[in-house]
C-alpha positions as CSV (number, residue, x, y, z in Angstrom):
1,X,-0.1,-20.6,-23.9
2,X,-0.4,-23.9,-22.2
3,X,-4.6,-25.4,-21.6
4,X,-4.0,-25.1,-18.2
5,X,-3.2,-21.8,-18.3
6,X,-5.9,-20.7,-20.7
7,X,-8.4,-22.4,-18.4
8,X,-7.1,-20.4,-15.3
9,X,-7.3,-16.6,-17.0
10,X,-11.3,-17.9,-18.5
11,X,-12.5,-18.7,-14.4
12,X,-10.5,-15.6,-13.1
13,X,-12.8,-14.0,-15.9
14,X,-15.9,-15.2,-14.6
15,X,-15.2,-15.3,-11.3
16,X,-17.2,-12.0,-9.5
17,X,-15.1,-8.9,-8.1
18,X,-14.5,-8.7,-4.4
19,X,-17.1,-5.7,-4.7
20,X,-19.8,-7.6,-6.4
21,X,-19.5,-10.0,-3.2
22,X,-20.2,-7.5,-1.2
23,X,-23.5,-6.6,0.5
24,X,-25.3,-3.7,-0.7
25,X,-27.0,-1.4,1.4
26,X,-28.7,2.0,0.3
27,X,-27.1,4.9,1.7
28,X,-27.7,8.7,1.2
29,X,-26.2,10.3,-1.4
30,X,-26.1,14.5,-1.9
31,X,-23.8,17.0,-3.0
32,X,-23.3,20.3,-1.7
33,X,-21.9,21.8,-5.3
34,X,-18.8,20.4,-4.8
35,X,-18.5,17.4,-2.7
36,X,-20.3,14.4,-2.8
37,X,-21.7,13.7,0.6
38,X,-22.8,10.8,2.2
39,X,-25.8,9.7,4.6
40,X,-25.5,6.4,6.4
41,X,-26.7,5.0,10.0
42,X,-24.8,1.5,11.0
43,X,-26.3,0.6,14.2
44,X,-25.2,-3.4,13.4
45,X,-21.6,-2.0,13.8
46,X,-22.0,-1.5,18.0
47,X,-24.0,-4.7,20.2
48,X,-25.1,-5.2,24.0
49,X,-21.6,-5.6,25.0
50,X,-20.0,-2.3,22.9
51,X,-22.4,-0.8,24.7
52,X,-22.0,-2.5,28.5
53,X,-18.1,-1.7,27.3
54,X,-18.7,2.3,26.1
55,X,-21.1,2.3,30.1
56,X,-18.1,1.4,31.9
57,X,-15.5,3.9,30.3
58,X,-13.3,1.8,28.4
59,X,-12.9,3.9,25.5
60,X,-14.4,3.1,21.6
61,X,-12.6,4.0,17.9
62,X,-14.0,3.2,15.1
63,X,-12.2,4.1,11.4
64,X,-13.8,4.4,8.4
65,X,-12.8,4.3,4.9
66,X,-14.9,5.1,2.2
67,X,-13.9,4.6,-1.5
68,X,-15.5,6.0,-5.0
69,X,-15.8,3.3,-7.6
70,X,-16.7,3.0,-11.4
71,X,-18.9,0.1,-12.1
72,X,-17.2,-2.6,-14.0
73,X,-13.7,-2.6,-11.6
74,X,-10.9,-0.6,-11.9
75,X,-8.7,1.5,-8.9
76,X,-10.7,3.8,-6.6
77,X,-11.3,7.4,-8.1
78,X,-10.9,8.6,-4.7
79,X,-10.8,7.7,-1.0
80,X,-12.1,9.2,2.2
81,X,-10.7,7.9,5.5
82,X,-12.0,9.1,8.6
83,X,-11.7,8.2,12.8
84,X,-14.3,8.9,15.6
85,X,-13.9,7.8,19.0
86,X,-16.1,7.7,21.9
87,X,-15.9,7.4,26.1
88,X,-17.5,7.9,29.3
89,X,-16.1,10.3,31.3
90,X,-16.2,9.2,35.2
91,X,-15.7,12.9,36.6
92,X,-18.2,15.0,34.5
93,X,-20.4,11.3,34.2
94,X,-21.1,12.4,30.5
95,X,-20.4,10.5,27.5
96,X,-18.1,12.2,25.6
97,X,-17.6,11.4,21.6
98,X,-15.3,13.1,19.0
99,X,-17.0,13.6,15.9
100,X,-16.0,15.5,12.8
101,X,-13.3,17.6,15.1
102,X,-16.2,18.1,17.3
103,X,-16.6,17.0,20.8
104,X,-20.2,16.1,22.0
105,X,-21.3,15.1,25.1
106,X,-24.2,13.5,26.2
107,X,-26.0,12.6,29.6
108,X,-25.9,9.6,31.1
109,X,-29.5,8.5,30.3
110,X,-28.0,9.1,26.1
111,X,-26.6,6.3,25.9
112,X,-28.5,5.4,22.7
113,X,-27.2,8.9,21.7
114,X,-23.8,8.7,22.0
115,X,-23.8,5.4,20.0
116,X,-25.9,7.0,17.4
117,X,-23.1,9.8,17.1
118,X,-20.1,6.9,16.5
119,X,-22.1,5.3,14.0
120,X,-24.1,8.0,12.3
121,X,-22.7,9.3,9.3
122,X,-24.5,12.7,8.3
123,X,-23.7,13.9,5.1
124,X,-19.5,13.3,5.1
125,X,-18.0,14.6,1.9
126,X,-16.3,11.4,0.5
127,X,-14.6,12.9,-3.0
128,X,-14.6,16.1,-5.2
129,X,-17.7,16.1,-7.7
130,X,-15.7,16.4,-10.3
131,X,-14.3,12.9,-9.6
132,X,-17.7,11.5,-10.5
133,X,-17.8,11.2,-14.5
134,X,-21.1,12.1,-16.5
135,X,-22.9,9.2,-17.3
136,X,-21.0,6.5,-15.7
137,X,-22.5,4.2,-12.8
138,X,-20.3,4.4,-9.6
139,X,-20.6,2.8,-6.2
140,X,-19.0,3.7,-2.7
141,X,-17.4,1.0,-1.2
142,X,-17.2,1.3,2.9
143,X,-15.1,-0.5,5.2
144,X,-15.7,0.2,8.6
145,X,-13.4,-1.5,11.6
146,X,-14.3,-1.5,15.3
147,X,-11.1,-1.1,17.6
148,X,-8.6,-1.2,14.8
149,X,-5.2,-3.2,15.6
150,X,-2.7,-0.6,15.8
151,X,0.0,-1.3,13.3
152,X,2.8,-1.6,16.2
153,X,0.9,-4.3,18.0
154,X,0.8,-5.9,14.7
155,X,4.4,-6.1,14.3
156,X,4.7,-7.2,17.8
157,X,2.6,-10.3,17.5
158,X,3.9,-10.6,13.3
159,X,5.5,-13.9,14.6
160,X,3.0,-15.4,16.5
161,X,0.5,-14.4,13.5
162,X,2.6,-16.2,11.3
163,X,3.4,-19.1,13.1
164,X,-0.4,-19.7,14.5
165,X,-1.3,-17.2,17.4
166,X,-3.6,-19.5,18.9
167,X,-1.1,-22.8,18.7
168,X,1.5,-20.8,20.7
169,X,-0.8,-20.4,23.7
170,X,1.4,-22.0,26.7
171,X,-0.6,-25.1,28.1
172,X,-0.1,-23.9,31.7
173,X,-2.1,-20.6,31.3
174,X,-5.0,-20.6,32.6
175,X,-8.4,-20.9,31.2
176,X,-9.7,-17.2,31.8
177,X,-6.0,-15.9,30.2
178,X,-5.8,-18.3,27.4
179,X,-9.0,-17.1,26.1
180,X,-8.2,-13.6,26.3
181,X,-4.7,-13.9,24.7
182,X,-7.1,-16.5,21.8
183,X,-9.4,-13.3,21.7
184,X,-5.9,-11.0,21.1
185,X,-5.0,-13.0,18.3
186,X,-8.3,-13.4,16.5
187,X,-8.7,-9.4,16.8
188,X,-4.8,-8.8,15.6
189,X,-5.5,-11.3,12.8
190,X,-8.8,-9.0,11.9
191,X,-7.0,-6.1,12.1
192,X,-10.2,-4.9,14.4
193,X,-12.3,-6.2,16.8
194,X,-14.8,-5.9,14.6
195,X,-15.0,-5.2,10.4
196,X,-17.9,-4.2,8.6
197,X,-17.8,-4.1,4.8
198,X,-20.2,-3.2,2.3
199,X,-20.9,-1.2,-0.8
200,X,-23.5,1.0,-2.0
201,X,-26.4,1.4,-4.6
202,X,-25.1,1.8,-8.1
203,X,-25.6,5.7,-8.8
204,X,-25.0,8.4,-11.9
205,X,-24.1,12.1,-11.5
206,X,-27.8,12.7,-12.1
207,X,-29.3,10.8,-9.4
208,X,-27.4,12.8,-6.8
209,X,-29.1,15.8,-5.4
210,X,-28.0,19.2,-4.2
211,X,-28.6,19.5,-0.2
């Protein structure tokens, strides 16, 4: 094996996993005999204009993926993925948001509420307890998008991705639709309109508590 080579696999060694890069926040972790179950509010995920948006009835997804993870690397034990959306219904003037196959409503005034209940996550069984091994440290990893890209726009625009979305912007469109097709291609290139990503405190079997 050549020096160069031998140098490469000794920084790839030290270099730190994607997950250790990530930011760590501390969630809530139960079980409920057999599931683990997770506890987490993300109110950075929605802003002032998610929320002038939400008001005005344009509708809001949000997809979540959660995975179970050793300490130390390896595959995901197990992954949860999960959708909620949320709108404002003109006719009944109620926000409206589909949670956990459940449909909620709330009054116009909620607003605050039905932002809570897209965001919120109460107690969502991520993976079998039986996944989690005795005695070994494991971590959820959670990706959360805003307004994912559906995967048919993506291949739509796969050339213009390629090639530099933003350099293919025709010179004689004007200013108010070149920046909304330059905002189309940074969100297709995101996959989202907006991506939070984080992982959780490190945590053992035993530190997880019946609810």
């Amino acid at each position: 094996m050549s020096r160069r080579i031998l140098v490469v696999v000794a920084l790839a060694a030290l270099a730190p996993s994607s997950a250790a890069r990530l930011q760590t926040r501390k969630v809530e972790l139960a079980h409920d005999g057999k599931r683990l179950l997770l506890g987490v509010k993300l109110t950075d995920l929605l802003d002032g204009a998610q929320r002038d948006r939400l008001q005005k009835g344009f509708s809001t997804r949000i997809r979540f993926r959660v995975e179970l993870r050793r300490e130390g690397g390896g595959r995901p034990v197990a992954t949860a993925r999960f959708e909620r959306r949320g709108w404002y219904d003109l006719w009944e003037e109620k926000f409206v948001v589909v949670r956990d196959r459940r449909l909620l409503r709330f009054a116009r005034t909620e607003v605050g509420q039905a932002m809570a209940g897209l965001t919120e996550l109460k107690r969502v069984a991520i993976a079998p307890l039986a996944e989690i091994a005795k005695g070994q440290r494991h971590f959820l990893r959670v990706r959360v998008a805003l307004n994912p890209v559906s995967e048919w726009l993506r291949l739509r625009m796969k050339g213009w991705l390629e090639g530099g979305c933003r350099d293919r912007i025709p010179r004689r469109m004007g200013g108010g639709h070149s920046t909304f097709v330059a905002g189309v291609c940074d969100t297709a290139k995101r996959r989202a309109e907006r991506v939070l990503e984080f992982r959780s405190q490190a945590f053992t079997l035993r530190d997880v508590k019946r609810r």
